[in-house]
N, C-alpha and C positions, 0 to 999 in steps of 0.2 A: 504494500500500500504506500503508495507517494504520499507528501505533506501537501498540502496545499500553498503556495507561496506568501499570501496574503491571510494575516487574524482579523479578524473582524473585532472592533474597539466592543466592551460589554455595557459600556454606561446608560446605554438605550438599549432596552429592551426594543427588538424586531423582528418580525419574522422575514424582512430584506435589508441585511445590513446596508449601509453606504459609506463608514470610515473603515479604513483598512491597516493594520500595520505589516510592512512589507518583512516579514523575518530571514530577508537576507540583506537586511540594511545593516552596514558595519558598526560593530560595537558601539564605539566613539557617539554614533549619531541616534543610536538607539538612548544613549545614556543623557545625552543632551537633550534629547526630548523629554525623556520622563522626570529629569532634572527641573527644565523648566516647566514644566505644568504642576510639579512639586510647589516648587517656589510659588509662583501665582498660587495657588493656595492660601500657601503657607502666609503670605502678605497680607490676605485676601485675610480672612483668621484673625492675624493681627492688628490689623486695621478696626476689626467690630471690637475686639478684646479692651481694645484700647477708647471705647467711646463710652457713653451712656446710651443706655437701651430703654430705660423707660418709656421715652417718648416715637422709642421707634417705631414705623408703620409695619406688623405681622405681615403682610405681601411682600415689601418690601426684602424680611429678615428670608420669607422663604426664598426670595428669588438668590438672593448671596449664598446662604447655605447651599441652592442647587447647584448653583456653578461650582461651589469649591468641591463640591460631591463630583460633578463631572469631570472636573479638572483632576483628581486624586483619584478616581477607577481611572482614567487615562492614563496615567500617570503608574500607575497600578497595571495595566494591561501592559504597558511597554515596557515595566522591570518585568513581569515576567518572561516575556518573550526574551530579553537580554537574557535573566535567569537560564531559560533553556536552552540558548546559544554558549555558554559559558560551562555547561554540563560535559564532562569528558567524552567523547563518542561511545 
C-alpha cells in the first residue's frame, strides 16, 4: 500500500478536505510552519491573558478562542507529520 503524498489539515471536520500538508516537504519547512502557527497562538493567548475580560463581548471571546484552536490543530497536524518523517525507516 502507497502513502498518499498529501495529509489532509484535521481542524475542520469534512467529508472533502481542501488544506493539504504535503509530507514530502523538507524538514526545515515543515518545522517553520508549525513553529509559526504555534506562535500566532501562542500571542494570540497572551494578548486576552493580559487584558480584562469583564467587559468582553462572549462572540467576540468565541471567535479568538476558535482561531487559536485552528491555529494549534494546525500546528499540531504538521508536528506530526515532521514527527513521522523523523521516525527511523
Amino acid at each position: 500500500m502507497t502513502q498518499h503524498p498529501f495529509i489532509p489539515l484535521t481542524a475542520i471536520d469534512c467529508t472533502i478536505p481542501a488544506l493539504f500538508i504535503d509530507r514530502n516537504t523538507p524538514l526545515d519547512v515543515l518545522h517553520a510552519n508549525a513553529v509559526a502557527r504555534m506562535l500566532a497562538a501562542t500571542q494570540l493567548m497572551e494578548t486576552l491573558s493580559s487584558r480584562e475580560l469583564q467587559q468582553a463581548d462572549s462572540v467576540d471571546l468565541k471567535h479568538l478562542a476558535t482561531a487559536a484552536a485552528l491555529l494549534l490543530r494546525d500546528g499540531c497536524d504538521v508536528l506530526n507529520v515532521l514527527g513521522w518523517r523523523l521516525q527511523p525507516a
